[in-house]
C-alpha positions as CSV (number, residue, x, y, z in Angstrom):
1,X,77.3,-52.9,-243.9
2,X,80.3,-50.9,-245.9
3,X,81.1,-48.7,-243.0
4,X,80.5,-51.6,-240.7
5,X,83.5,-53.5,-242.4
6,X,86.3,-50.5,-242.7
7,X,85.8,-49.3,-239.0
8,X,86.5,-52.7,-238.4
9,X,89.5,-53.5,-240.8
10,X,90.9,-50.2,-238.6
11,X,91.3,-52.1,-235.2
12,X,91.6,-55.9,-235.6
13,X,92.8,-58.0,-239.0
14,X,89.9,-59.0,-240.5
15,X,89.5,-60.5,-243.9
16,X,86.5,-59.3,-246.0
17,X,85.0,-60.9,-248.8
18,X,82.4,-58.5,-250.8
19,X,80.1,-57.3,-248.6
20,X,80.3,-60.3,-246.3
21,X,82.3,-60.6,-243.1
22,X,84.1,-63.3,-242.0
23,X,84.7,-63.1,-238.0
24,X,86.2,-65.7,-235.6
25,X,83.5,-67.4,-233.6
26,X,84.1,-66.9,-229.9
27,X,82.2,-68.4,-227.2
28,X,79.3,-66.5,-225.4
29,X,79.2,-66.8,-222.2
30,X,75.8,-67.3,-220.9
31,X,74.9,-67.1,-217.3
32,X,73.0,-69.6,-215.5
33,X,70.3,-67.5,-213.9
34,X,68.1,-65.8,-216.2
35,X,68.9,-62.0,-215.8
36,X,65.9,-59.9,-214.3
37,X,63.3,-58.3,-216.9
38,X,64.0,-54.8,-216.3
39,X,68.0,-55.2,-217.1
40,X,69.5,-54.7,-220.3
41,X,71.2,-57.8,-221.9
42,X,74.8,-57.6,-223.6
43,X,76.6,-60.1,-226.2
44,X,80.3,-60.6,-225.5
45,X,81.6,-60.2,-228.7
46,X,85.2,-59.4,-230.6
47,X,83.2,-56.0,-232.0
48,X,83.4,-53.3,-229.9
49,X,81.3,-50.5,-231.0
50,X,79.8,-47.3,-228.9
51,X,76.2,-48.8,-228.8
52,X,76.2,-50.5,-231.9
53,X,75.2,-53.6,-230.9
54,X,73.4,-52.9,-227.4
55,X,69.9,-53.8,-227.3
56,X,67.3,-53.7,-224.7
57,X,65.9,-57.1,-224.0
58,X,62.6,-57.8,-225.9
59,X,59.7,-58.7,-223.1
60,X,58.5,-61.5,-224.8
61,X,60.7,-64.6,-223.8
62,X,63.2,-65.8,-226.2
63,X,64.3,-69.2,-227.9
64,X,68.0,-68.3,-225.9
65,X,65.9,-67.7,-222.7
66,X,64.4,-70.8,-222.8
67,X,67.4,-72.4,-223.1
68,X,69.9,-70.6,-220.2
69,X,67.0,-70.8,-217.5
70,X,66.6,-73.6,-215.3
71,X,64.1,-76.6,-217.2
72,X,60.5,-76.5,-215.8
73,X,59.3,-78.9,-213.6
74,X,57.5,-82.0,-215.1
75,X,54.5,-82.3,-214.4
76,X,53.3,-85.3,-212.8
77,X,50.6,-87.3,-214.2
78,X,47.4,-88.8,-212.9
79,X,48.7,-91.9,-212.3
80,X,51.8,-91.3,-211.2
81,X,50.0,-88.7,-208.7
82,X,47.4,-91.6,-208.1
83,X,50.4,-94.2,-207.3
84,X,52.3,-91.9,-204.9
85,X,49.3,-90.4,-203.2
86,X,48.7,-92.7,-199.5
87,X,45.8,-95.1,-199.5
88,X,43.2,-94.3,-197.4
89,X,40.8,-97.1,-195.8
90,X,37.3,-97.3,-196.8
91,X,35.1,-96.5,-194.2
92,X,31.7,-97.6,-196.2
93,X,33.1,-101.5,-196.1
94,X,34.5,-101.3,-192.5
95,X,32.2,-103.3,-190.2
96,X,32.2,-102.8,-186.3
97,X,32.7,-106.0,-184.7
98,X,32.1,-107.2,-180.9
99,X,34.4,-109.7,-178.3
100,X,31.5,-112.0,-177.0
101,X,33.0,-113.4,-173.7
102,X,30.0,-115.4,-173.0
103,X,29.8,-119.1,-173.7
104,X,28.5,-120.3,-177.5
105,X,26.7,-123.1,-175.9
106,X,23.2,-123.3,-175.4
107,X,20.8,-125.3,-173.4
108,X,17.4,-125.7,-175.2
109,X,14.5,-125.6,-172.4
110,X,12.2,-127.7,-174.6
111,X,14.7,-131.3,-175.4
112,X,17.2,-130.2,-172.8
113,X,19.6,-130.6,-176.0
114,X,23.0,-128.1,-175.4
115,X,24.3,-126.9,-178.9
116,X,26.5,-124.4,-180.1
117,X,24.9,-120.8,-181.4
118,X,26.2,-119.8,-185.0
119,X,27.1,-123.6,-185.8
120,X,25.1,-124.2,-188.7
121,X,25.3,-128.1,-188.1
122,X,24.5,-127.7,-184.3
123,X,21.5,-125.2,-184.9
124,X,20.0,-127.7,-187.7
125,X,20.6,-131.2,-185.1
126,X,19.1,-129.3,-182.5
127,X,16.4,-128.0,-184.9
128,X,15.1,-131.5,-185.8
129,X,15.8,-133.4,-182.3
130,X,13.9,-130.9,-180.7
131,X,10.9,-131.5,-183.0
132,X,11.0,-135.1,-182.7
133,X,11.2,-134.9,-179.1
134,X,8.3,-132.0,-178.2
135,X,6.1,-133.2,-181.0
136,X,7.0,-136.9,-181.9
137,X,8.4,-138.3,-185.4
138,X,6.3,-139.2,-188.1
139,X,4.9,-142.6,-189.3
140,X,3.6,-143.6,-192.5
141,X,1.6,-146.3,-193.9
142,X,4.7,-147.4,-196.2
143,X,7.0,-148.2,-192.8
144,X,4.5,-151.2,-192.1
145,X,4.8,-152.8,-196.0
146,X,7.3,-156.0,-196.0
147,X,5.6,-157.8,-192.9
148,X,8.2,-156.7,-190.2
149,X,5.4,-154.9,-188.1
150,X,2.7,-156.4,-186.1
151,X,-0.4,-154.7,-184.6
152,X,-0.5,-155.4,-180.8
153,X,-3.5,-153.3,-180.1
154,X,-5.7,-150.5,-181.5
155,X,-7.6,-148.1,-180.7
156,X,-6.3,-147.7,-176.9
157,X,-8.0,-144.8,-175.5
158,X,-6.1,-142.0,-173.7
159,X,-6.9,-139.5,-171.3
160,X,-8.3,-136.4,-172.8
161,X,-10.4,-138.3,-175.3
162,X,-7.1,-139.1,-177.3
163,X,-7.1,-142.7,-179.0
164,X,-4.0,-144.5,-180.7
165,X,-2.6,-148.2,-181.6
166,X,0.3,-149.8,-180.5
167,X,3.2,-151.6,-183.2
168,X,5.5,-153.9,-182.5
169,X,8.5,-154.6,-184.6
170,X,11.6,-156.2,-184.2
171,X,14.4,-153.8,-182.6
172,X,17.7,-155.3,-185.0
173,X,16.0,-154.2,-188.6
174,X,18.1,-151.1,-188.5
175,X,19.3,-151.0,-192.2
176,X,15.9,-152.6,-194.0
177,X,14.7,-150.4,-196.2
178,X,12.2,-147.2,-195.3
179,X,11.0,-149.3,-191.7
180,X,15.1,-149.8,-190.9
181,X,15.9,-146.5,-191.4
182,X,12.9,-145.2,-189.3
183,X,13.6,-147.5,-186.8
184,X,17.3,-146.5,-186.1
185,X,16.3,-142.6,-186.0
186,X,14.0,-143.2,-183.6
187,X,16.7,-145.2,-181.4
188,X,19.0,-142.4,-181.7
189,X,16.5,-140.0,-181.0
190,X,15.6,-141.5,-177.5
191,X,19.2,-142.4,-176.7
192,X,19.9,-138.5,-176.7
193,X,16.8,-137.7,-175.6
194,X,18.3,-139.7,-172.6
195,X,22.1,-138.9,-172.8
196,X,22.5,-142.5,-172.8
197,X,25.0,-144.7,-175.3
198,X,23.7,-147.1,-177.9
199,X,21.8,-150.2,-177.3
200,X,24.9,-152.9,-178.2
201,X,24.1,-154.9,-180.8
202,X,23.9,-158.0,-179.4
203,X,21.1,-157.0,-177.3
204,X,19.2,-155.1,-180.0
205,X,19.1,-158.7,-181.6
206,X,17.3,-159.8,-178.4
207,X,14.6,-156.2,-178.7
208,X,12.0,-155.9,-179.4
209,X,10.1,-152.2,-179.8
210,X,6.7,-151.1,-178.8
211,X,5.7,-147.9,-180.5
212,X,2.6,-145.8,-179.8
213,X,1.1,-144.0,-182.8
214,X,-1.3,-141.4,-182.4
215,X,-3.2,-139.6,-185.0
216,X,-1.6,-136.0,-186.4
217,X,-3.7,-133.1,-187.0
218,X,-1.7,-131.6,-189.7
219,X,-0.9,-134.4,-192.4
220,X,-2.5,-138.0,-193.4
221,X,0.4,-139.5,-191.3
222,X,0.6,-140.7,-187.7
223,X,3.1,-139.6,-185.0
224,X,4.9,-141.4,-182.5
225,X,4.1,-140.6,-179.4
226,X,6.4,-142.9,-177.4
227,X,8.5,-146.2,-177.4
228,X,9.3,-149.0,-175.4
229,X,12.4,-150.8,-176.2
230,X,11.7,-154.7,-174.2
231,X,14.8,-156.8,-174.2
232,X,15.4,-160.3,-173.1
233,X,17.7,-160.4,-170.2
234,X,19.0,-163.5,-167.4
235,X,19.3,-162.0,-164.6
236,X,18.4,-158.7,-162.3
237,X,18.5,-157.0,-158.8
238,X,15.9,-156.9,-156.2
239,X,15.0,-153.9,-155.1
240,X,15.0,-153.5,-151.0
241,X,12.2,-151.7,-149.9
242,X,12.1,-148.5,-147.2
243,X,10.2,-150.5,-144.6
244,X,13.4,-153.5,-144.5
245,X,15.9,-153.2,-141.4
246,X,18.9,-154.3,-143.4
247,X,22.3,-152.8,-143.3
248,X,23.2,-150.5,-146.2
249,X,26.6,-151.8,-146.3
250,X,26.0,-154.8,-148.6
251,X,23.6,-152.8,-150.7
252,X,23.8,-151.2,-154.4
253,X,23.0,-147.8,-155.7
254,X,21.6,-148.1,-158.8
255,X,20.4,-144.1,-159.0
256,X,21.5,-141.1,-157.6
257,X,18.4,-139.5,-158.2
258,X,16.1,-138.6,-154.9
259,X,18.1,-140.5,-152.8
260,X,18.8,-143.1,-154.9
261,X,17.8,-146.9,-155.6
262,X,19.4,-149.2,-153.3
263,X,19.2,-152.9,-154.3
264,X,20.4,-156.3,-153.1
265,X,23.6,-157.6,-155.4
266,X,21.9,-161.4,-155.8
267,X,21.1,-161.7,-159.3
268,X,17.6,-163.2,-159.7
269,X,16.2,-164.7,-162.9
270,X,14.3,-162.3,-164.9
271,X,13.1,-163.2,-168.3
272,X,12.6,-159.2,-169.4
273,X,13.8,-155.9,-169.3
274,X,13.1,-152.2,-170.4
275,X,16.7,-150.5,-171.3
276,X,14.6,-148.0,-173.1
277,X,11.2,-146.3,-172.3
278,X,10.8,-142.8,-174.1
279,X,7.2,-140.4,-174.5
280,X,7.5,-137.0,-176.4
281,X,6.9,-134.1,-174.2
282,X,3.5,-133.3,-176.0
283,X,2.0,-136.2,-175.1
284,X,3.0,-137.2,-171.7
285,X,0.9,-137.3,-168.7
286,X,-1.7,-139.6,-170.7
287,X,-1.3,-143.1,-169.9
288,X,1.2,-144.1,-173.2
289,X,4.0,-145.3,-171.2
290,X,1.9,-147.7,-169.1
291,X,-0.2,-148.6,-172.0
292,X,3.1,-149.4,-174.2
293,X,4.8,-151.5,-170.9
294,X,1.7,-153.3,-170.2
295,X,1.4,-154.2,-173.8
296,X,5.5,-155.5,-174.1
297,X,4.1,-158.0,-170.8
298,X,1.6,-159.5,-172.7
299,X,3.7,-159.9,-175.8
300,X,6.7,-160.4,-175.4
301,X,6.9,-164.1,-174.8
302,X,4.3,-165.8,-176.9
303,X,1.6,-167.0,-175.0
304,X,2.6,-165.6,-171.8
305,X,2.1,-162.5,-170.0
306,X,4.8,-161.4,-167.1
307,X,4.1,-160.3,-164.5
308,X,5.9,-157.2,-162.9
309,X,4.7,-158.1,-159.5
310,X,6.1,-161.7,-159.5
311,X,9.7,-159.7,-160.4
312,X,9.7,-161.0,-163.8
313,X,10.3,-157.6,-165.3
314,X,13.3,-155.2,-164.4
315,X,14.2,-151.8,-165.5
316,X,17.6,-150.5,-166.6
317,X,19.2,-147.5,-164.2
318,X,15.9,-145.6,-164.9
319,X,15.6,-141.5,-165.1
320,X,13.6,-139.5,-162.2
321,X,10.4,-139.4,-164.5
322,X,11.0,-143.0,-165.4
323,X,11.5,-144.1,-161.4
324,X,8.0,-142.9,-161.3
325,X,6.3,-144.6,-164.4
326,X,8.2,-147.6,-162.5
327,X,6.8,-147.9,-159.6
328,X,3.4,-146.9,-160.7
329,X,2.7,-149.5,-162.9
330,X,5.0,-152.5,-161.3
331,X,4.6,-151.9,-157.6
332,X,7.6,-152.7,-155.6
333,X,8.4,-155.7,-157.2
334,X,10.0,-154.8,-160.0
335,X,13.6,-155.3,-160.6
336,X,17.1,-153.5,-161.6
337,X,19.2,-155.0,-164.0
338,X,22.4,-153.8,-165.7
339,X,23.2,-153.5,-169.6
């Protein structure tokens, strides 16, 4: 350190203290880019001496290395990587779909009832009507407590060895109890059946119904196998017959149907008509329909049976099937009336 200090003292003023050294501080001048590994590093410095302070730059990296390069890159976290990385879709919850250009709505072969496929509500109405219609509604013994029903006949044989009773009950008890409610399904259940509106109730106070009830193989209960809804009426249309050379100008067309019904417009007086006449597909092609009209002739009026070849019972604008059932059991006598 002692020769240090007096070959300085020789070329700049330089105070000395002991052994110690006091020089200016000067700047170093540090580069920005971090010098290659093979080249040798020099201080700038006030002292000037032939090597003295040269020294070869260690290989390990230095605190002052660290510092003069460039900071490092951060690294980027998980969640940071997670956040920036682009969202790909899910293939496991993608569901293939289909354009159905088809029409929803379905016509059952069975009731003849059209519904919409996929409509819970439609699927479930079509689900019952259909039953009621093929197979007939059911009828317990508690619908006949109260006194409201009255036995017209039992045990009415059928063809194919089947056997039943008829009921009668009073068409305007809609909202009585267990028998009101049962008795306003199976109006509604016939008027689709039909496609035709809602007996008015003015007339349903003037109804009676005639209801078939057959035995069912699968519960203690009975099934309805058909209804006839007789109402009392004023007045109805005669029908004209094939065989009659009268003009067609002055006549009516009641049905559409096969050619159609063609009556004269004179009212006549008719104390009774059928609006309504209804047999579930399972049991048709028996005899109930005749057996339940025959039955609303006898009983209708108390102590007097009608008679459908005097004209004294007429038929609402009646179906194809029903045309038929009409003319075979009333001849061609029987009348037309409107609701």
């Amino acid at each position: 350190m002692s020769s240090l200090s007096r070959s300085s003292s020789s070329k700049s003023n330089v105070k000395t203290y002991g052994s110690r050294t006091s020089l200016p501080r000067q700047p170093l001048a540090l580069s920005t880019s971090a010098p290659s590994s093979d080249t040798a590093v020099e201080l700038s410095s006030p002292l000037k001496h032939s090597g003295a302070l040269k020294r070869k730059r260690s290989t390990v990296p230095s605190l002052l290395d660290s510092l003069v390069s460039s900071p490092p890159k951060k690294k980027r976290t998980a969640a940071k990587q997670k956040e920036n990385r682009p969202v790909q879709p899910s293939t496991s919850s993608m569901t293939q779909l289909h354009l159905a250009f088809g029409s929803a709505l379905k016509t059952c072969k069975l009731c003849s009832l059209s519904y919409t496929r996929g409509a819970p509500q439609d699927e479930q109405l079509h689900k019952s009507h259909c039953q009621r219609v093929t197979k007939g509604m059911e009828w317990g013994k508690d619908e006949e407590k109260g006194g409201e029903v009255t036995v017209v006949r039992e045990g009415v044989k059928l063809k194919g060895g089947l056997k039943g009773r008829i009921l009668q009950v009073k068409a305007d008890i809609k909202g009585k109890g267990r028998l009101g409610t049962k008795v306003a399904t199976l109006l509604s259940t016939i008027d689709l059946a039909l496609s035709s509106p809602a007996i008015p109730t003015e007339s349903l106070s003037r109804s009676k119904l005639y209801i078939f009830l057959v035995p069912s193989t699968s519960s203690t209960k009975e099934k309805i196998a058909g209804c006839v809804v007789a109402s009392r009426i004023e007045t109805a249309m005669r029908i004209v017959k094939k065989s009659e050379n009268t003009g067609l100008n002055n006549l009516v067309c009641v049905d559409g149907e096969e050619g159609g019904i063609f009556c004269d417009p004179r009212p006549l007086k008719t104390p009774m008509g059928i609006p309504r006449m209804f047999v579930a597909s399972e049991f048709r092609h028996k005899g109930i329909a005749s057996s339940l009209l025959t039955a609303a002739a006898k009983n209708f009026i108390h102590g007097y049976e009608l008679d459908p070849e005097k004209g004294e019972v007429a038929f609402s604008q009646p179906t194809g099937d029903g045309r038929g059932v009409m003319f075979a059991w009333g001849g061609e006598n029987v009348r037309v009336f409107e609701e």
